[in-house]
C-alpha positions in Angstrom: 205.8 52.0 63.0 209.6 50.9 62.6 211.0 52.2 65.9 214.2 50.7 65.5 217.7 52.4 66.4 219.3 54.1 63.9 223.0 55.0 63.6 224.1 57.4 60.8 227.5 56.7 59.5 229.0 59.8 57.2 231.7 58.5 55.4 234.4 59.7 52.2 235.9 56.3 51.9 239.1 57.1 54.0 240.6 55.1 56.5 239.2 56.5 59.4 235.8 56.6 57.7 236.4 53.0 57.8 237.2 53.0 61.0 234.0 54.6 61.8 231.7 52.4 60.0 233.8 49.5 61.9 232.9 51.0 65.2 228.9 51.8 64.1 228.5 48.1 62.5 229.6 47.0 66.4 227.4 49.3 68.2 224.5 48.3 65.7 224.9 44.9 66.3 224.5 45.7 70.0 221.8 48.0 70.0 219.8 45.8 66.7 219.9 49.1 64.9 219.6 50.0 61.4 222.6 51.4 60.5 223.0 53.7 57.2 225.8 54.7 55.6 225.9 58.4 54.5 228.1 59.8 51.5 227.8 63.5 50.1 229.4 64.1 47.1 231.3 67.3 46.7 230.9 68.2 43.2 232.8 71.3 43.0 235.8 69.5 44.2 235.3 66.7 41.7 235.3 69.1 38.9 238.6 70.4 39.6 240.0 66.5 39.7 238.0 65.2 36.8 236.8 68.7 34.6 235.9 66.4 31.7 233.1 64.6 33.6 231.1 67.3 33.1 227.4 65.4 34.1 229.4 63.7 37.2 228.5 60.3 35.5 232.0 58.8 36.7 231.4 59.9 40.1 228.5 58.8 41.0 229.6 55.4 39.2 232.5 55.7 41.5 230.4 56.1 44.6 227.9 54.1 43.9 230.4 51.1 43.6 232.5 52.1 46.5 229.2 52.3 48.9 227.7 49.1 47.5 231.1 47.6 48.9 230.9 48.7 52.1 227.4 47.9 52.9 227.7 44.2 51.2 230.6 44.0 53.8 228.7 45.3 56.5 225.7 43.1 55.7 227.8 40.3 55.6 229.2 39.9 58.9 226.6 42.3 61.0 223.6 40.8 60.2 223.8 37.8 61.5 225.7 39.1 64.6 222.9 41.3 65.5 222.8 44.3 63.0 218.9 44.7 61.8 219.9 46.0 58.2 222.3 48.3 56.5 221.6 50.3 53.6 223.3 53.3 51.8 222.3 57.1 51.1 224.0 59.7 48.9 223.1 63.4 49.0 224.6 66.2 47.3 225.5 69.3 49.0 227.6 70.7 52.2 228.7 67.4 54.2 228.0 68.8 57.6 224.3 70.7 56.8 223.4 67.4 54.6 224.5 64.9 57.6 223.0 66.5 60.4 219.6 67.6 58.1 219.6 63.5 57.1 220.3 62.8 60.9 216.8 64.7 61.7 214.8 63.3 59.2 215.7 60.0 59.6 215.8 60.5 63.7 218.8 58.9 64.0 220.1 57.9 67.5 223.5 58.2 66.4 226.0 59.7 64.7 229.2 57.8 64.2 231.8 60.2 62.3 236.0 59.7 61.8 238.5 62.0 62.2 242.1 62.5 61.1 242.7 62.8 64.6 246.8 64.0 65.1 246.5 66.5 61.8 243.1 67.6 62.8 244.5 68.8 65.7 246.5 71.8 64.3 243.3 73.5 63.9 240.6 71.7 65.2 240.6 69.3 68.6 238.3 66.9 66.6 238.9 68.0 62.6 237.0 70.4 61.1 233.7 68.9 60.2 233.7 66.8 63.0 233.8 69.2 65.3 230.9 71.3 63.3 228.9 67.9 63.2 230.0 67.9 67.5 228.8 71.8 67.7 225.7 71.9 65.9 223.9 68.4 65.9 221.0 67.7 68.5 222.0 63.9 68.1 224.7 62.2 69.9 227.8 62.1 68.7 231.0 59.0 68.8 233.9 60.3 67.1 236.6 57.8 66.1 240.1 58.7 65.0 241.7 57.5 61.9 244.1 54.9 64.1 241.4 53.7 66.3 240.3 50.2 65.5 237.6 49.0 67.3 238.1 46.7 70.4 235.3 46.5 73.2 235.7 48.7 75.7 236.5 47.4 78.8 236.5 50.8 80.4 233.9 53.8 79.7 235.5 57.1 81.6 232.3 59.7 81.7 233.1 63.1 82.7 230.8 64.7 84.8 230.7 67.8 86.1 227.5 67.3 88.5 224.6 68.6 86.2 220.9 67.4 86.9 221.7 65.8 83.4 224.1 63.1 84.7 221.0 61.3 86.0 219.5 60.7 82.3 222.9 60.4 80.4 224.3 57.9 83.2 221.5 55.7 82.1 222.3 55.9 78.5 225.9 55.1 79.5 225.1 51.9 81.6 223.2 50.9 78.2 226.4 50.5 76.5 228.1 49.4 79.3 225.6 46.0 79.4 226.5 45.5 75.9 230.5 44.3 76.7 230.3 44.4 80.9 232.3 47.6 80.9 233.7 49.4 83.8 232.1 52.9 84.6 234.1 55.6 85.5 232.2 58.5 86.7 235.0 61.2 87.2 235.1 64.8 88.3 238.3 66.8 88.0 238.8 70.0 90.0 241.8 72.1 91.0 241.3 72.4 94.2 241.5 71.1 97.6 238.8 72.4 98.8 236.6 70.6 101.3 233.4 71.7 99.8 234.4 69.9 96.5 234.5 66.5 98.5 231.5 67.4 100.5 229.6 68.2 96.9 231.2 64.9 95.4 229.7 62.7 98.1 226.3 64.4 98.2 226.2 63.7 93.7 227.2 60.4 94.5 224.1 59.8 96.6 221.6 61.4 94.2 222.9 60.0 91.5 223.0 56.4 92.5 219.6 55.8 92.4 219.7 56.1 88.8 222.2 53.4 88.3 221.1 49.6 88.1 224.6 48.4 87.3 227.5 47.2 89.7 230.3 48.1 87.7 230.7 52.0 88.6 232.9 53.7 90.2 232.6 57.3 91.2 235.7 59.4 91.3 236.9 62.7 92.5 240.2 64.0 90.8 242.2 66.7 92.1 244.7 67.9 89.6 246.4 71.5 90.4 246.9 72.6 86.9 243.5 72.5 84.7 240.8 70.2 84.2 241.9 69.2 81.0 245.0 67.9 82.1 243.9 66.0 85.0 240.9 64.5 83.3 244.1 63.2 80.5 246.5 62.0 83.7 243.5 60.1 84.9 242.4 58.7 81.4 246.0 57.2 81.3 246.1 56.1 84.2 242.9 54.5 84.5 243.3 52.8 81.3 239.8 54.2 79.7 238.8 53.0 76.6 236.3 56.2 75.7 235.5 58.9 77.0 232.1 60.1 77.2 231.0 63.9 77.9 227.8 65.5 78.0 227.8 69.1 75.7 224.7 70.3 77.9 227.0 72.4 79.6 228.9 74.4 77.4 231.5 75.8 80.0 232.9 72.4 81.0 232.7 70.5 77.3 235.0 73.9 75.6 237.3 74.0 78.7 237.8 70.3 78.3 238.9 70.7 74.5 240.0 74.4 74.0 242.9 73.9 76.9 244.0 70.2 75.5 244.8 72.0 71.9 247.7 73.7 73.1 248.6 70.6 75.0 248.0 68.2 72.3 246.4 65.5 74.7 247.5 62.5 73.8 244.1 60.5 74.5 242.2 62.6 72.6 244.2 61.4 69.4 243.8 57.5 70.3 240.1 56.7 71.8 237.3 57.1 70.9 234.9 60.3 71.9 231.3 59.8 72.6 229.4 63.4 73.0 225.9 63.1 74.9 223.6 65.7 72.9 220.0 64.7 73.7 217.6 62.1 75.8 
């Protein structure tokens, strides 16, 4: 039985679609995954473009050529640094129902997805059907903006808010971390001064640490007097993260995180990468 890792790459062929499958071919390499990348064609859309293709027969042509690109290129230089295959899938139907149903049946580790970043942001902190793919998929989830190319991190900045979780996602995190010897920062931001917070900080550091076989993490206790959001962006910068990693478990802290950096327009949200822990 082919237990390999599998990363699912959705892409339309735009640049940070190509920034995504840059970022999954790395991680595949890493992890010796099978990576697949994804296309759903939009035939509605096409017939407003092209109404004289009336079977579709210059758009799949079109698609088929475009994705038989990519994955020659992605075969190319992957395989022999790691990556166990690449191959490529088109569906037809809604993008985000057909990506997260392939996703399931395929029992992909990962989901790798771009986003527009900066224009997404008007309306959505992560783009429209990224942040549908964030909200409803049981998988996890690394989003990659359009202007993000991909560099090893040298920092990973996990944002915990002390959840029995932490244990089991901490591990995932320290996976990743082996891959490039990255830095672990495992930060809580509060808004207050408060004793207790220290007092709890100290006693999830000691539970926590038994979980951990890796030396390079550091656990961190952020007081920032205006919102979570904002402090967890003041220490991001200042820290020098590379991505930030969250676990949506908790629903509170994962919307409070993104509904209060909309109207703020947080700036590292539009320029590293986002990895969402969904499942164990």
């Amino acid at each position: 039985m082919d237990q390999a890792f599998k990363i699912l790459c959705p892409t339309d062929f735009s640049e940070c679609s190509l920034n995504a499958i840059e970022y999954a071919t790395r991680l595949g390499e890493k992890y010796k995954a099978d990576l697949i990348l994804f296309h759903v064609l939009n035939r509605e859309d096409y017939k407003k473009l092209s109404p004289s293709d009336v079977s579709g027969k210059h758009q799949n042509e079109f698609v088929n050529e475009k994705l038989n690109n990519l994955q020659s290129a992605v075969i190319k230089e992957g395989i022999q640094n790691g990556l166990k295959s690449c191959r490529s899938v088109v569906k037809e139907g809604s993008i985000v129902k057909e990506t997260l149903d392939f996703a399931k049946e395929i029992n992909a580790g990962l989901i790798v997805v771009g986003t527009e970043g900066v224009n997404d942001f008007r309306e959505n902190i992560i783009g429209s059907r990224a942040s549908r793919i964030v909200e409803q998929s049981d998988r996890d989830i690394l989003v990659v903006p359009r202007k993000v190319y991909f560099k090893a991190p040298r920092k990973l900045v996990y944002a915990s808010d002390y959840m029995e979780e932490d244990k089991l996602a901490i591990q995932k995190i320290v996976e990743l971390a082996r891959f490039f010897d990255s830095e672990i920062d495992l930060v809580h931001v509060t808004t207050s001064h408060k004793a207790l917070d220290k007092s709890l900080h100290i006693t999830m550091v000691e539970e926590i640490r038994p979980f951990i076989k890796y030396d390079k993490v550091n656990y961190v206790l952020k007081t920032f007097r205006d919102d979570v959001a904002l402090g967890l962006e003041n220490y991001l910068q200042t820290a020098k993260g590379d991505m930030l990693v969250t676990l949506s478990e908790k629903k509170s802290f994962f919307d409070q995180i993104f509904s209060k950096s909309l109207s703020k327009k947080m700036a590292y949200f539009i320029n590293k990468p986002l990895w969402v822990i969904k499942s164990f």
